[in-house]
TORFI-751730 format. One line per 5 residues: number of its first residue (from 1); their letters; for each residue z, y, x of N, C-alpha, C. Coordinates in Angstrom, 3 decimals, padded with zeros to 6 digits. Layout:
N
NUM> A> Z/Y/X/Z/Y/X/Z/Y/X; ...
END
This chain:
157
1> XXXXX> -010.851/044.089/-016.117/-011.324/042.758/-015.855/-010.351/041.766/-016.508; -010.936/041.243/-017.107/-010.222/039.649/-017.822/-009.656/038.611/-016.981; -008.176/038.645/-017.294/-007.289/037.393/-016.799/-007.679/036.278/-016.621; -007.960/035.332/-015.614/-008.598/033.639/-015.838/-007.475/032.717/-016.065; -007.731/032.250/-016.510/-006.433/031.158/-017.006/-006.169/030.152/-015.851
6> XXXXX> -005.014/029.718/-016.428/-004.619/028.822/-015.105/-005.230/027.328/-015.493; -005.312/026.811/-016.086/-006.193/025.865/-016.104/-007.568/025.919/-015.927; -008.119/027.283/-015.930/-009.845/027.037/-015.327/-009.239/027.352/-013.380; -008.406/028.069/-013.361/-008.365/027.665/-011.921/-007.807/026.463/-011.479; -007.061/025.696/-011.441/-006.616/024.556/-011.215/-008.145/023.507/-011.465
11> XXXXX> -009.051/023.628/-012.690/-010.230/022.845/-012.316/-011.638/023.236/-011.129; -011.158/024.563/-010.761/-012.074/025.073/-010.129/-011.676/024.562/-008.319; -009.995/024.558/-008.588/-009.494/024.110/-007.048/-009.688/022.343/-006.884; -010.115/021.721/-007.600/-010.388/020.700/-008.301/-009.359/019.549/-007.676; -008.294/019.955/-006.948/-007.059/019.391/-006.560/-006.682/018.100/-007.588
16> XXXXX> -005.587/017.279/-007.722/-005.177/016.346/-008.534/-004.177/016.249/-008.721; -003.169/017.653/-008.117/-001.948/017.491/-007.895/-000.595/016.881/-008.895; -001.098/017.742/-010.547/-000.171/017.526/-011.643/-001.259/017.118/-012.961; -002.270/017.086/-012.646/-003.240/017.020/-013.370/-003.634/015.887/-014.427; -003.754/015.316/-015.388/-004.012/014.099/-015.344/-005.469/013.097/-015.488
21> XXXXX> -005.941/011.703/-015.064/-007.140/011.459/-014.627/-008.024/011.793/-015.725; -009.004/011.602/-015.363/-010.098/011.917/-016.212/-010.569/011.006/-017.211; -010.916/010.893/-018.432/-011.405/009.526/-019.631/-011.887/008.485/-018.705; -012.910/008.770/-017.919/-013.481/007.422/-017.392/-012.305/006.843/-016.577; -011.438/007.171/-015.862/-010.568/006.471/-015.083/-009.436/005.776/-015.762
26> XXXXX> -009.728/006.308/-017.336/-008.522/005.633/-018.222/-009.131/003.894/-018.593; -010.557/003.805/-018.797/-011.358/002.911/-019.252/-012.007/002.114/-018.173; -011.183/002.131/-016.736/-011.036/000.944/-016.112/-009.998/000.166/-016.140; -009.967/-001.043/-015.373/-008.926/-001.894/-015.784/-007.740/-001.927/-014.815; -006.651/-002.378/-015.562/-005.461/-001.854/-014.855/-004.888/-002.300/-013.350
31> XXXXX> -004.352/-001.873/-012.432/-004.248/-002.204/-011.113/-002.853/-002.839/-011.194; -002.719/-003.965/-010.449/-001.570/-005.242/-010.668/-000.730/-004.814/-011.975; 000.370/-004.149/-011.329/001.371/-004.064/-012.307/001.663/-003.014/-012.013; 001.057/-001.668/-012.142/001.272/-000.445/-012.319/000.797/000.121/-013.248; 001.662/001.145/-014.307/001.563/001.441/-015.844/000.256/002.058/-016.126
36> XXXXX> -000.116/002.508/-017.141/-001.672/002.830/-017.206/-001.384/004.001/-016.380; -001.346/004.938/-016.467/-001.490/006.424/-015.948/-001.489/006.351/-014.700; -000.402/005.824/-013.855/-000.814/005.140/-012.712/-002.045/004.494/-012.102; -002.298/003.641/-013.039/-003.350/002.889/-012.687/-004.541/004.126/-012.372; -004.869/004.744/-013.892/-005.725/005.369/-013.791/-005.910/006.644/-012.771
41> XXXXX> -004.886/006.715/-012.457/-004.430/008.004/-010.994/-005.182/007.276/-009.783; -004.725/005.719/-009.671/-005.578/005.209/-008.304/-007.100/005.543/-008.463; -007.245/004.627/-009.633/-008.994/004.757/-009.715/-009.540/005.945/-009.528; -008.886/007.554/-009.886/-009.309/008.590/-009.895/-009.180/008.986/-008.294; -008.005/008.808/-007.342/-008.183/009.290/-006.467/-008.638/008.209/-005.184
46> XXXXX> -008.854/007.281/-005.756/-009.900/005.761/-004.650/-010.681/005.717/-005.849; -012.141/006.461/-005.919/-013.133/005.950/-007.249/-013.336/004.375/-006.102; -013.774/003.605/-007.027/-014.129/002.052/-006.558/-013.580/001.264/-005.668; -012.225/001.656/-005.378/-011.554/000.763/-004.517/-010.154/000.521/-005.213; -010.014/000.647/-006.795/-009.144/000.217/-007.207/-008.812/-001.194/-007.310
51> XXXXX> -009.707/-001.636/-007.174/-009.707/-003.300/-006.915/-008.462/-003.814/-005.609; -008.458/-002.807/-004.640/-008.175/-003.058/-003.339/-006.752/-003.032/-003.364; -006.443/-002.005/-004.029/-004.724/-001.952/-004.191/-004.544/-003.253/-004.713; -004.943/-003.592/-006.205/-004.718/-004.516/-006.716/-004.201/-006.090/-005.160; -005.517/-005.871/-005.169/-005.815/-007.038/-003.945/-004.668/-007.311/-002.844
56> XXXXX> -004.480/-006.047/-002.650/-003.217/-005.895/-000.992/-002.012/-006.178/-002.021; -001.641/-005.736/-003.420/-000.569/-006.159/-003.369/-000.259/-007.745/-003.747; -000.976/-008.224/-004.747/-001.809/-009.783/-004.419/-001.985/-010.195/-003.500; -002.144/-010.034/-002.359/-001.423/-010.546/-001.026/-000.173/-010.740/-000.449; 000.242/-009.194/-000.772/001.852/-009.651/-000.365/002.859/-010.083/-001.215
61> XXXXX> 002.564/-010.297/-002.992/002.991/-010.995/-003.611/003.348/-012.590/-003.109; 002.147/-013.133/-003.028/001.689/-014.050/-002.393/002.464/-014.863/-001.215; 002.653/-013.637/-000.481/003.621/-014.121/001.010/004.760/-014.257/000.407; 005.332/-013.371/-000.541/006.669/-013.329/-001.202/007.337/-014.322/-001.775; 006.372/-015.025/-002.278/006.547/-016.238/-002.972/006.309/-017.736/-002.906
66> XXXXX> 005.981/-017.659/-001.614/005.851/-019.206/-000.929/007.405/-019.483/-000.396; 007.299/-020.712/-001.103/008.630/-021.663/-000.639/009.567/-021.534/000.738; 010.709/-021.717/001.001/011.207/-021.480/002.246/011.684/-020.411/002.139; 012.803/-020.353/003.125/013.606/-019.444/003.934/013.733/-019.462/005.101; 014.043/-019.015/006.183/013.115/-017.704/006.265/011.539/-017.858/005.824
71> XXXXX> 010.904/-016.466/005.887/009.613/-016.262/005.779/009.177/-016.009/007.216; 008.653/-017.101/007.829/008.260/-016.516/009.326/006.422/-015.640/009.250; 006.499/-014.359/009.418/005.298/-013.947/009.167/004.130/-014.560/010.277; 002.720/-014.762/009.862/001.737/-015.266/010.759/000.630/-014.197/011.128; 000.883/-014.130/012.615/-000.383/-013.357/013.020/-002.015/-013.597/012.603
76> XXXXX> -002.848/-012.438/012.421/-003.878/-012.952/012.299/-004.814/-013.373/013.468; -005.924/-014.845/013.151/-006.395/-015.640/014.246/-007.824/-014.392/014.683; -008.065/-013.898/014.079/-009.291/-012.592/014.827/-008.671/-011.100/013.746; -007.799/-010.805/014.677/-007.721/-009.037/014.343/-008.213/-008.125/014.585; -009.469/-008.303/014.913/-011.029/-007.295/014.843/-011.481/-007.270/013.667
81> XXXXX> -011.565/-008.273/012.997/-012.036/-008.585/011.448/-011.548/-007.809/010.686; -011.775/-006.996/009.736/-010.932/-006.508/008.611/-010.902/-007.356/007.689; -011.558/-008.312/007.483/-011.058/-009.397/006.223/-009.801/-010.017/006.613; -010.374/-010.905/008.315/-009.254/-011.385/008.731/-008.144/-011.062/009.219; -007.973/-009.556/009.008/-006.888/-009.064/009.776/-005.223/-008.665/008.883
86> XXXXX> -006.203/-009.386/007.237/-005.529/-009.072/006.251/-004.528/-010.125/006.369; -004.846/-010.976/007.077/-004.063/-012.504/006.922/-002.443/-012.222/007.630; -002.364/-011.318/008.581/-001.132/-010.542/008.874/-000.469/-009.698/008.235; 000.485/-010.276/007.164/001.126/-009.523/005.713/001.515/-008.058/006.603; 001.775/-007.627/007.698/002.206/-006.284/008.277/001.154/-005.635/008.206
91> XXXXX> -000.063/-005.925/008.290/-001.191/-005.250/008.242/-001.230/-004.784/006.904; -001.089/-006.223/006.133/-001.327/-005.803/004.628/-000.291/-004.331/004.238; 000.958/-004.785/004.692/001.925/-003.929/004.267/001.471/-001.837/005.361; 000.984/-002.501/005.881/000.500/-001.183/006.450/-000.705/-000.341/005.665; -001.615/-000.968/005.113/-002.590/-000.553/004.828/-002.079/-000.093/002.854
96> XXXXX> -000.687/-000.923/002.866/-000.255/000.066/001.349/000.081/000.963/001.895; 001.246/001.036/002.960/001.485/002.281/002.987/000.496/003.699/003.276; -000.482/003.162/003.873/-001.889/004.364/003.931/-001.895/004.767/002.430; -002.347/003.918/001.497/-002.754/003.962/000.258/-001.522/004.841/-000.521; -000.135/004.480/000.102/000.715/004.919/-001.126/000.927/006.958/-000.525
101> XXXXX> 000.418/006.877/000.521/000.231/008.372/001.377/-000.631/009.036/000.718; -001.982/008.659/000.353/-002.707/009.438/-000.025/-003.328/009.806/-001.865; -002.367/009.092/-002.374/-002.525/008.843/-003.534/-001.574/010.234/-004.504; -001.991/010.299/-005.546/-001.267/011.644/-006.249/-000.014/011.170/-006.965; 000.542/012.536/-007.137/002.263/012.041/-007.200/002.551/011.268/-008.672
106> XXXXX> 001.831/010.704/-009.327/002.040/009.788/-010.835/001.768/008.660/-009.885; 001.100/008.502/-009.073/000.486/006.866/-008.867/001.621/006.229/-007.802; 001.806/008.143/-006.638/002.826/007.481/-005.574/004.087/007.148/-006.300; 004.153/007.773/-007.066/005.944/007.230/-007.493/005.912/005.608/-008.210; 004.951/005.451/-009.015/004.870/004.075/-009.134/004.353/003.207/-008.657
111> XXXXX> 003.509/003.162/-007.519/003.542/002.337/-006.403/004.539/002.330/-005.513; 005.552/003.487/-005.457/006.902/003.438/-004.179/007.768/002.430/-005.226; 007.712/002.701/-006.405/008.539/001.725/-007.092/008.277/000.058/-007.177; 006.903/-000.252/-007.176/007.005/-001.621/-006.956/007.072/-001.661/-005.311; 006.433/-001.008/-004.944/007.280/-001.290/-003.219/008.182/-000.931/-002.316
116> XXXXX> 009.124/-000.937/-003.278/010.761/-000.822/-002.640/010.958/-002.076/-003.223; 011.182/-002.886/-004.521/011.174/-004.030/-004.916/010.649/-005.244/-003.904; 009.320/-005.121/-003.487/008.829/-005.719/-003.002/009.574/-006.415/-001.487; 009.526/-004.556/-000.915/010.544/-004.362/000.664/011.550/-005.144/000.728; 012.510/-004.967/-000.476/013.595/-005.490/-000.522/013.487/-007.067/-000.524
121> XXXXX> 012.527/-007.647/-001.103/012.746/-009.132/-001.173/012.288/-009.217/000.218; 011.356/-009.088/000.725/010.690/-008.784/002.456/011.769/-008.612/003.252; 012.807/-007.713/003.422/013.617/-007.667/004.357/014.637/-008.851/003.697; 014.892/-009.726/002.595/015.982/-010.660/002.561/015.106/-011.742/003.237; 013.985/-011.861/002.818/013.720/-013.277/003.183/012.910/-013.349/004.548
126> XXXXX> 012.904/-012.317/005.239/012.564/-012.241/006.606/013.696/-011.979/007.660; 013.244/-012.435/008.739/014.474/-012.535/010.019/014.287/-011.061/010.671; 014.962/-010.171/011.207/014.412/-009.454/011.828/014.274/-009.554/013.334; 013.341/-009.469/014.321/013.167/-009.586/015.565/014.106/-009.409/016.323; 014.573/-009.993/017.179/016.278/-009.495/018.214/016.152/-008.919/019.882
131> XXXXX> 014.695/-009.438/019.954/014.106/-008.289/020.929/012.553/-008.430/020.669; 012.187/-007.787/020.009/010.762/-007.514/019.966/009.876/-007.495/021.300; 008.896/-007.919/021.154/007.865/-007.268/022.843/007.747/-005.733/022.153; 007.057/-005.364/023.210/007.165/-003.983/023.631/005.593/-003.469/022.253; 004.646/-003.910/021.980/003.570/-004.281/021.297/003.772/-004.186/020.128
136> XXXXX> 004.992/-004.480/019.700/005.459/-004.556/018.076/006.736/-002.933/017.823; 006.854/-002.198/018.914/007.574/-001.123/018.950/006.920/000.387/019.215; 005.408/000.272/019.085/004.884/001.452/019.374/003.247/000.784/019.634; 002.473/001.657/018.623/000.992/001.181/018.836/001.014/002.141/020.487; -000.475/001.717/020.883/-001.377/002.421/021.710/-001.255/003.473/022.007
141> XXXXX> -000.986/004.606/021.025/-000.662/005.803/021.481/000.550/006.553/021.620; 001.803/005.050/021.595/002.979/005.518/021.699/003.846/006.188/020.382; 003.071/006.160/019.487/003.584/006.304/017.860/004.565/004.916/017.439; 005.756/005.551/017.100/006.453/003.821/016.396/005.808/003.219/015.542; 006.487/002.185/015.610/005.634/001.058/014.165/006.332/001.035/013.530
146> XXXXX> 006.263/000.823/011.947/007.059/000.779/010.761/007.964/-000.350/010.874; 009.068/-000.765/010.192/010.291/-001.707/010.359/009.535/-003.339/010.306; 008.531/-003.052/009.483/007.799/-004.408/009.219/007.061/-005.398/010.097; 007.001/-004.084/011.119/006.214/-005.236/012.560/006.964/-005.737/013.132; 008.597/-005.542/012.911/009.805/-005.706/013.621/010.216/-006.949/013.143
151> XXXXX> 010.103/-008.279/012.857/010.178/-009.319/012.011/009.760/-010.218/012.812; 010.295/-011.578/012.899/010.288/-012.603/013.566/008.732/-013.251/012.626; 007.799/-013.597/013.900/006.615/-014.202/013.776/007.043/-015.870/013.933; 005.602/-016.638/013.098/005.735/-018.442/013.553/004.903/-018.281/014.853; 004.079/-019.549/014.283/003.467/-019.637/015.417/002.015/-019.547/015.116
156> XX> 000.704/-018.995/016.236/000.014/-018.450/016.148/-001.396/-019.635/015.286; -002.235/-019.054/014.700/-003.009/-020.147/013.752/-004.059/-020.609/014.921
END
């Protein structure tokens, strides 16, 4: 019986692990400021929600760069909404980190790279909380929250 090659198995496990995207994912357009191959890694492993990365990090660009020191972060006014719930940069910053979890290892390494950059300006120009409520230290099911919910809020919209 004849040997199968390792590249018809690797397309047969149809995984994405080391692989690289496919033509059509090269001939969409590029996501913020992540290099093509990257880019094209999101689009391949979010088909049609490459827009979205773009978008979340265009948000927290956004927060990054409004005037002032500190950055007091603002809760959102209906956090049932998923549009409106974006308006809470922790959310935003939560919902990269989903994205930078499930994404393949060309795209995660250059999305961890613009968001350690990012983090870093985030933790200078934010206060950090000196006693948090109890709400910002563990969702609902008693799981911690990432460092980012830990940040001194203004006041509510």
């Amino acid at each position: 019986m004849p040997r199968r090659r390792p590249g018809a198995l690797r397309a047969e496990r149809g995984t994405y692990g080391d692989r690289r995207p496919p033509a059509w994912a090269w001939r969409l357009p590029s996501v913020d400021r992540l290099p093509p191959v990257a880019a094209a890694a999101v689009h391949w492993a979010r088909p049609g929600r490459g827009d979205e990365v773009a978008d979340l990090l265009t948000r927290y660009r956004a927060f990054l760069d409004r005037p002032g020191s500190p950055l007091l972060l603002a809760p959102s006014s209906c956090p049932a909404c998923p549009g409106c719930a974006r308006d809470d940069i922790a959310v935003v910053r939560d919902e990269l980190a989903d994205l930078h979890r499930t994404l393949p290892p060309a795209a995660r390494t250059a999305l961890g790279r613009v968001l350690h950059g990012l983090d870093a300006e985030f933790r200078r120009r934010t206060l950090p909380e000196p006693d948090p409520p109890a709400d910002r230290w563990a969702d609902r099911r008693g799981r911690p929250l990432a460092w980012w919910h830990r940040r001194i809020y203004g006041e509510v919209p």
